[in-house]
SEMI-39591 format. One record per atom (N, C-alpha, C): residue number from 1; residue in three letters; x, y, z. Coordinates in steps of 0.1 Angstrom, whole numbers, plus 5000, padded with zeros to 4 digits. Example, Ala and Ser with C-alpha at 12.3 -4.5 7.8 and 13.67 -1.06 7.14 Angstrom:
# residues 2
(filum 1,'ALA',(5132,4943,5078))
(filum 1,'ALA',(5123,4955,5078))
(filum 1,'ALA',(5132,4967,5078))
(filum 2,'SER',(5128,4978,5071))
(filum 2,'SER',(5137,4989,5071))
(filum 2,'SER',(5129,5000,5079))
# end
This chain:
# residues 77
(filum 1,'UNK',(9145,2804,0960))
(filum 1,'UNK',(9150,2791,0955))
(filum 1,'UNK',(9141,2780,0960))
(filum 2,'UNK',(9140,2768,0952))
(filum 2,'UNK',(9133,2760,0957))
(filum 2,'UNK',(9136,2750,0968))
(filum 3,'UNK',(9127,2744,0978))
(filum 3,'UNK',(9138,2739,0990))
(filum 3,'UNK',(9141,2725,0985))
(filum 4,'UNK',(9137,2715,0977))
(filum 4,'UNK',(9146,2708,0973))
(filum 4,'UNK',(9158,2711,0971))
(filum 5,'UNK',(9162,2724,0966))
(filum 5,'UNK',(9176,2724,0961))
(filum 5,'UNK',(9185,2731,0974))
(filum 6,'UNK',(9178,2735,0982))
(filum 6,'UNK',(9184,2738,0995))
(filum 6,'UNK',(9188,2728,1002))
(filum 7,'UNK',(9179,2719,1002))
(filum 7,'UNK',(9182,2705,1009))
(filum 7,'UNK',(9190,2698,1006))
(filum 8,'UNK',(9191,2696,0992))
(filum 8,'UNK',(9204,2691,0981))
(filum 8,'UNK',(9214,2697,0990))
(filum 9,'UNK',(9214,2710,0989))
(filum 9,'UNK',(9230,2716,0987))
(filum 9,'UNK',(9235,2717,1001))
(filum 10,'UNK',(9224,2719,1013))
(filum 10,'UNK',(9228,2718,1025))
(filum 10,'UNK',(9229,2698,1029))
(filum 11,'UNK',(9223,2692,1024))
(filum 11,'UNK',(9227,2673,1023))
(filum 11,'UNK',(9239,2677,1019))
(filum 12,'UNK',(9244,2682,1010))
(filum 12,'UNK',(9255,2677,1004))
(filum 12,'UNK',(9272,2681,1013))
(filum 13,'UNK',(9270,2695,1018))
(filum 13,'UNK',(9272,2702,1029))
(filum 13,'UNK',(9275,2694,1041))
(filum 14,'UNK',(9267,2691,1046))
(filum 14,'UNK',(9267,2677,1052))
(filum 14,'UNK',(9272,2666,1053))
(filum 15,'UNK',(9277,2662,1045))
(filum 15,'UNK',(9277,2647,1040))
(filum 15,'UNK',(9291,2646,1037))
(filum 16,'UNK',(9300,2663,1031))
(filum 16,'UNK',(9312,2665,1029))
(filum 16,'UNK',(9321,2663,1045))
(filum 17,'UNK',(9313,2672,1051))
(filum 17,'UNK',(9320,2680,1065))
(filum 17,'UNK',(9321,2662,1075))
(filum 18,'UNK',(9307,2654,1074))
(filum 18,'UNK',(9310,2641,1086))
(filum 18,'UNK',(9318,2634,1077))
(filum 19,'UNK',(9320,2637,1065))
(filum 19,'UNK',(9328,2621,1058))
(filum 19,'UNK',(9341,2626,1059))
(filum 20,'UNK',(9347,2637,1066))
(filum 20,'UNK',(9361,2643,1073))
(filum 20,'UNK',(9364,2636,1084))
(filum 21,'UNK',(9350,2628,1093))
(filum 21,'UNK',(9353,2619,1103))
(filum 21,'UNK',(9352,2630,1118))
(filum 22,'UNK',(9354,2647,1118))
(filum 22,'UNK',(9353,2645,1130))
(filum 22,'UNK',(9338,2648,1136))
(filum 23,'UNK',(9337,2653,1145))
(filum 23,'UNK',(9324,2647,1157))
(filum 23,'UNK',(9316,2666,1157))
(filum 24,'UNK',(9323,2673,1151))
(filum 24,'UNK',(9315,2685,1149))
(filum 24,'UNK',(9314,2692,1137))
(filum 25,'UNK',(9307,2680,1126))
(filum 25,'UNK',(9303,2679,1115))
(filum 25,'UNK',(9291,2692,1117))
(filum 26,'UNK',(9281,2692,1120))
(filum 26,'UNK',(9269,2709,1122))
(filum 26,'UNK',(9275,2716,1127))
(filum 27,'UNK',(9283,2719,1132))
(filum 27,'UNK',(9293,2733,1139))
(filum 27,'UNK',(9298,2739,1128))
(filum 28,'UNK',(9306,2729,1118))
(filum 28,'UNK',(9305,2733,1104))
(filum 28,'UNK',(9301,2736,1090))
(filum 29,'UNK',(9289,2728,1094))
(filum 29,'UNK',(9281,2733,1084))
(filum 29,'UNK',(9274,2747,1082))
(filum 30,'UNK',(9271,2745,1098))
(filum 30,'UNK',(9263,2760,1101))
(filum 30,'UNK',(9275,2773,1095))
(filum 31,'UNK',(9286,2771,1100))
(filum 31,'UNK',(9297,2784,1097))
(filum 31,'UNK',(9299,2783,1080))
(filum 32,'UNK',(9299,2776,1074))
(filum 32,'UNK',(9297,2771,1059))
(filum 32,'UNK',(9285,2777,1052))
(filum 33,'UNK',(9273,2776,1056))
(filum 33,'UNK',(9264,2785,1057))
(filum 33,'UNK',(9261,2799,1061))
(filum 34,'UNK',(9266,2803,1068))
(filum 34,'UNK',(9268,2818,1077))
(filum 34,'UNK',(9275,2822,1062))
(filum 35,'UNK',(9287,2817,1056))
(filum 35,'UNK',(9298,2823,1050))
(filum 35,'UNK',(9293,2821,1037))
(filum 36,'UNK',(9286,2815,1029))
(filum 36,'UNK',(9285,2815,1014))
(filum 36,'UNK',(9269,2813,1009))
(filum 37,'UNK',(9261,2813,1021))
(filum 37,'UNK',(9246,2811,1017))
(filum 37,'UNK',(9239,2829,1021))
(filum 38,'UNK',(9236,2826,1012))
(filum 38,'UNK',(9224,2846,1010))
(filum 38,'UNK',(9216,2847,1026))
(filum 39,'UNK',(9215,2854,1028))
(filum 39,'UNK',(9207,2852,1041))
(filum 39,'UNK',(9193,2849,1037))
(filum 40,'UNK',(9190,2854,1025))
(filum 40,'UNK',(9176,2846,1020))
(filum 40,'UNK',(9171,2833,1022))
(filum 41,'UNK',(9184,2822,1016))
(filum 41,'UNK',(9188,2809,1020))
(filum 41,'UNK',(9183,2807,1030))
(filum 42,'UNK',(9195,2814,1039))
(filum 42,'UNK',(9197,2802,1056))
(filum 42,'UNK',(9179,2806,1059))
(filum 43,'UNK',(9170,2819,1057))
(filum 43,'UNK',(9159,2820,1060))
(filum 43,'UNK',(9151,2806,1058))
(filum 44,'UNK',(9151,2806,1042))
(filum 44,'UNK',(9142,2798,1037))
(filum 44,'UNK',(9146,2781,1042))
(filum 45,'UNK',(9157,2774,1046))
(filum 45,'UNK',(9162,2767,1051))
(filum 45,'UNK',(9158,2764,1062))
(filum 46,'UNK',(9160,2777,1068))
(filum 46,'UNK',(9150,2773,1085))
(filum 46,'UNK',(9136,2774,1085))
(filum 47,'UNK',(9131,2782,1079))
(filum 47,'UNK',(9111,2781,1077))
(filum 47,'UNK',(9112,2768,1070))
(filum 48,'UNK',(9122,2759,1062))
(filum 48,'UNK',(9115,2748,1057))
(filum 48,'UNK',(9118,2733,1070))
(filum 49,'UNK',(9129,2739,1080))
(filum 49,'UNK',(9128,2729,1089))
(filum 49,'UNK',(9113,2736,1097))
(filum 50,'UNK',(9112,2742,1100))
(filum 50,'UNK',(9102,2745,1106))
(filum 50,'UNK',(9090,2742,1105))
(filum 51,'UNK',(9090,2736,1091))
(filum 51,'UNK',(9076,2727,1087))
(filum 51,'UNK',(9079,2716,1085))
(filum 52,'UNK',(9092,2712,1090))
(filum 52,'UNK',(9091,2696,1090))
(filum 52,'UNK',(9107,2688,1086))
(filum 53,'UNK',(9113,2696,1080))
(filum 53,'UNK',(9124,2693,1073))
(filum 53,'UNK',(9126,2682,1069))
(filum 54,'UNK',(9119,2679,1055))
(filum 54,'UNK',(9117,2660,1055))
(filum 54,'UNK',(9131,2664,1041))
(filum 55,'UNK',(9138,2649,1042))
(filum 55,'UNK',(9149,2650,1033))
(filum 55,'UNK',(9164,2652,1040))
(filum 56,'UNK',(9160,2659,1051))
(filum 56,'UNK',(9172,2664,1057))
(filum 56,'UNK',(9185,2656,1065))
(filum 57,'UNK',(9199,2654,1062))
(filum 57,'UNK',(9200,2639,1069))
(filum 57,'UNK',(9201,2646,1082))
(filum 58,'UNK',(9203,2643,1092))
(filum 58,'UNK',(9214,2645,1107))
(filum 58,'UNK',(9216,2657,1106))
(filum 59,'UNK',(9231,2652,1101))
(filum 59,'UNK',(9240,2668,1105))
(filum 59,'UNK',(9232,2678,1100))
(filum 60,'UNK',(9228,2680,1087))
(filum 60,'UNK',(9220,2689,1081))
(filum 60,'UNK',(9212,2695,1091))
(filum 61,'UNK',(9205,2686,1092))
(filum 61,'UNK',(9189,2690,1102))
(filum 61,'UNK',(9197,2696,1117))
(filum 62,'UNK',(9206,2690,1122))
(filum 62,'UNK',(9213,2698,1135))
(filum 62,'UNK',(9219,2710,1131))
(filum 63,'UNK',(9224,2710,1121))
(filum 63,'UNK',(9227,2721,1115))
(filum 63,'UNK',(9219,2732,1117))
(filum 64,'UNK',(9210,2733,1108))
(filum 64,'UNK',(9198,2745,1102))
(filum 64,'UNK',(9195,2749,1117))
(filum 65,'UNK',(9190,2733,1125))
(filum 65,'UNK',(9184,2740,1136))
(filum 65,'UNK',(9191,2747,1144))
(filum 66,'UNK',(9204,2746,1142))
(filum 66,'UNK',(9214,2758,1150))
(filum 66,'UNK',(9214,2765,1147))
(filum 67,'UNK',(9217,2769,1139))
(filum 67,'UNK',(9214,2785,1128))
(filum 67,'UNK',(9201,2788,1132))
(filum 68,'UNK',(9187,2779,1129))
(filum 68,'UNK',(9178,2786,1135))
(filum 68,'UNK',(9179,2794,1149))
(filum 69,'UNK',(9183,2784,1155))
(filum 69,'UNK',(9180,2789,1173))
(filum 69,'UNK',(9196,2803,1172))
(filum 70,'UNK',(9205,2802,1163))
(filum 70,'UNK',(9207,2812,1167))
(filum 70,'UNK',(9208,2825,1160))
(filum 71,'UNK',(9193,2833,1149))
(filum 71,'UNK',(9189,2835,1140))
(filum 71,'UNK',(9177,2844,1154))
(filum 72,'UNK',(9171,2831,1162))
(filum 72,'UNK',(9161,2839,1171))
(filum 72,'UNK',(9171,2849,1179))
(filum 73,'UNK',(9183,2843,1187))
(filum 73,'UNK',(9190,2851,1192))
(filum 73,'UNK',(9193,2862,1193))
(filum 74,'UNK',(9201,2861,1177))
(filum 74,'UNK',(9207,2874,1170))
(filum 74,'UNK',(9201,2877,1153))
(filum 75,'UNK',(9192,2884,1155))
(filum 75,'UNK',(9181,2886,1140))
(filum 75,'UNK',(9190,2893,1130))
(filum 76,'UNK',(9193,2890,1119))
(filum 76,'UNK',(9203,2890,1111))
(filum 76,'UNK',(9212,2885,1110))
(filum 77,'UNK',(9211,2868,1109))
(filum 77,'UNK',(9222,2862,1110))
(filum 77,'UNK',(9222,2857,1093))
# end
């Protein structure tokens, strides 16, 4: 998939979970992701923060990189 449309769909992801108002908007996005994105995704999602993640708002970008860091932890996340 292309990462514009990653970025889209994880922005969008994002943008749902903080406009709920509370304060652990990437706690849920990350579990949002764990549960409906291919693991191919959250892959390509983190190799594209990994080069930089431009596009990405906040929560998103805290997001991914939680998943990332815990992706090194436990390999097959």
């Amino acid at each position: 998939m292309h990462p514009e449309k990653l970025v889209r769909m994880a922005n969008q992801i994002a943008q749902f979970f903080t406009s709920q108002g509370n304060d652990h908007a990437p706690a849920d996005v990350v579990d949002h992701l764990k549960k409906f994105w291919e693991p191919r995704m959250r892959e390509q999602i983190c190799a594209y923060l990994d080069e930089g993640g431009e596009g990405l708002v906040p929560a998103a970008r805290e997001a991914v990189a939680r998943l990332a860091a815990e992706r090194q932890m436990q390999p097959g996340l």
